[in-house]
C-alpha positions in Angstrom: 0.0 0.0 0.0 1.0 3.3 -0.5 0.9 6.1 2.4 1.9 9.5 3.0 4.8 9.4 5.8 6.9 11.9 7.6 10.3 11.3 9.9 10.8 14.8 11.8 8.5 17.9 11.9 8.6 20.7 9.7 7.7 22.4 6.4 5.4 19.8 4.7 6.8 20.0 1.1 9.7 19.4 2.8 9.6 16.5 5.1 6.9 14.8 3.1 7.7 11.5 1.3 5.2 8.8 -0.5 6.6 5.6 0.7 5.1 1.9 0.1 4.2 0.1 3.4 2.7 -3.2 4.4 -1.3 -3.6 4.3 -1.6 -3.6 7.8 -3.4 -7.1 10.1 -6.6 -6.1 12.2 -5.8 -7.2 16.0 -8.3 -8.1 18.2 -12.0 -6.1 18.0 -10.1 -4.1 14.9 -11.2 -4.4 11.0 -9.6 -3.4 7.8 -10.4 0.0 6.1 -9.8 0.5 2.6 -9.5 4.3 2.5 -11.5 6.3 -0.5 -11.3 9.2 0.9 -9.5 11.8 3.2 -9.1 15.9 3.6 -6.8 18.2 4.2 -7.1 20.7 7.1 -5.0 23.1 8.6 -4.6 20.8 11.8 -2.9 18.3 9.4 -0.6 21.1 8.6 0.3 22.2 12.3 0.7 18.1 13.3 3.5 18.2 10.6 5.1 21.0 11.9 5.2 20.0 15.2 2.4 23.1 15.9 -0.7 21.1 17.3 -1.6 20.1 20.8 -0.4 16.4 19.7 3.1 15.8 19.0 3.9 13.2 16.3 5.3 9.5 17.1 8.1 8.7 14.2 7.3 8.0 11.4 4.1 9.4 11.3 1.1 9.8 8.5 -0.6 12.6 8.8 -4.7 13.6 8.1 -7.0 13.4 11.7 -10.4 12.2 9.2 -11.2 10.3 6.7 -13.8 7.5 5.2 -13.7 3.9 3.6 -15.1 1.0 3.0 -14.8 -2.3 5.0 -12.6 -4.9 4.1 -13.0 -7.4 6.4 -16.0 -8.2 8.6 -16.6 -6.9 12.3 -18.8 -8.2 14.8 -21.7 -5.0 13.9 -20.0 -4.0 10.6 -20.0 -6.3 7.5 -17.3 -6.4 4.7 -18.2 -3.4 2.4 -19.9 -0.9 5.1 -18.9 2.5 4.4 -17.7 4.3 7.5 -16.4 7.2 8.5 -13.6 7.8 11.6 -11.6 9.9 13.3 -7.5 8.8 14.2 -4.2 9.9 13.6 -2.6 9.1 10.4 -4.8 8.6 7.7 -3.2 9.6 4.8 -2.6 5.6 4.0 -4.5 3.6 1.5 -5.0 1.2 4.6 -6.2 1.2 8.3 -6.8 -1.5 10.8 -9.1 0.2 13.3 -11.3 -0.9 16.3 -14.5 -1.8 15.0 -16.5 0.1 17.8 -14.7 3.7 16.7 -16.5 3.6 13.5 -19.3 5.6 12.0 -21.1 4.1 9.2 -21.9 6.6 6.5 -26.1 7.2 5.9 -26.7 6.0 2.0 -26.5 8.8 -0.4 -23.9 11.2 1.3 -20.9 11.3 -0.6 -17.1 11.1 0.3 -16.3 14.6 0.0 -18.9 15.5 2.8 -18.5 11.9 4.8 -14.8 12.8 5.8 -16.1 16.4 7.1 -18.3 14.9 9.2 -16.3 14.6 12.6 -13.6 17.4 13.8 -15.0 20.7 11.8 -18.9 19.8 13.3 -18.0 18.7 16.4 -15.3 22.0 17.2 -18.1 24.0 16.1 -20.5 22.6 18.4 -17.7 22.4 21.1 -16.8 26.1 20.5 -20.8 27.7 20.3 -21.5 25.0 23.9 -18.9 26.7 25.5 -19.1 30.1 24.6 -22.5 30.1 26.0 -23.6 31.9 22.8 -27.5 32.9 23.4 -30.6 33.7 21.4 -30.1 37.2 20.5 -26.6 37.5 20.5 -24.2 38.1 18.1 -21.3 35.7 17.1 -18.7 36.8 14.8 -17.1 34.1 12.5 -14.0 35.2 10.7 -13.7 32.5 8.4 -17.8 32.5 7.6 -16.7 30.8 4.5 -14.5 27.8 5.7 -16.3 24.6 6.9 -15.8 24.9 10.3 -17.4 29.0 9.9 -20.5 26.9 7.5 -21.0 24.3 10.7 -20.3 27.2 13.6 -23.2 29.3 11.6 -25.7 27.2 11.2 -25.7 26.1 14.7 -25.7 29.2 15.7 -28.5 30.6 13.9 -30.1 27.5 15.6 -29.8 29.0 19.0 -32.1 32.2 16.9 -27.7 33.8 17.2 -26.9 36.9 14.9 
């Protein structure tokens, strides 16, 4: 399998390599992933740098989300379930994973929006809980056009938020 791998933090262009790696074996309560598909986010960018609240274990992958398809049965999950999940190191074509941290994805939602579906909603909803953000009052987004300003938006005109 192919995967996306890096040795010490730093510029990404620079410490960066496409490597070819062993299809990982599922232990015990874990099934394979085939990975379809994975994003980008400026997180992933900080992890390589050595910038976000984790620190990198050597070699690393990076990418925090993605979504796949099952390659091997679970005890819940049967072999081709779509799912979407959240770990460390997803840029790999492969991911043995414990069954009971994965999401399967509702037919009809696509990819692209499945592998959004965990740390952009779920920091938005963090972020407006905590603020305690009221009916009435104003939030101000500064990146309204991003997908965590789409999510933090919407949930705040949900509270009746400016």
């Amino acid at each position: 399998m192919k995967e996306v791998i890096f040795e010490q933090t730093g510029k990404p262009l620079e410490v960066l390599k496409l490597q070819d790696a062993p299809v990982p074996n599922p232990g015990e309560g874990e099934v394979l992933i085939k990975v379809t598909a994975r994003n980008i986010n400026p997180a992933d960018m900080m992890f390589i740098q050595g910038l976000y609240g984790i620190q990198p274990q050597f070699p690393s992958s990076a990418g925090f989300e993605a979504c796949g398809v099952l390659e091997s049965s679970g005890s819940k999950l049967s072999k081709g379930t779509r799912v979407l999940f959240s770990t460390t190191g997803t840029w790999r074509e492969f991911l043995a994973l414990p069954e009971a941290s994965l999401i399967p994805i509702p037919e009809g939602m696509p990819d692209e929006v499945a592998t959004q579906a965990i740390v952009n909603p779920m920091t938005a909803y963090l972020m407006i809980e905590k603020s305690g953000l009221k009916a009435g009052e104003w939030l101000l987004i500064t990146a309204g056009a991003s997908a965590f300003g789409k999510f933090a938006i919407q949930l705040a005109k949900k509270k009746g938020s400016k």
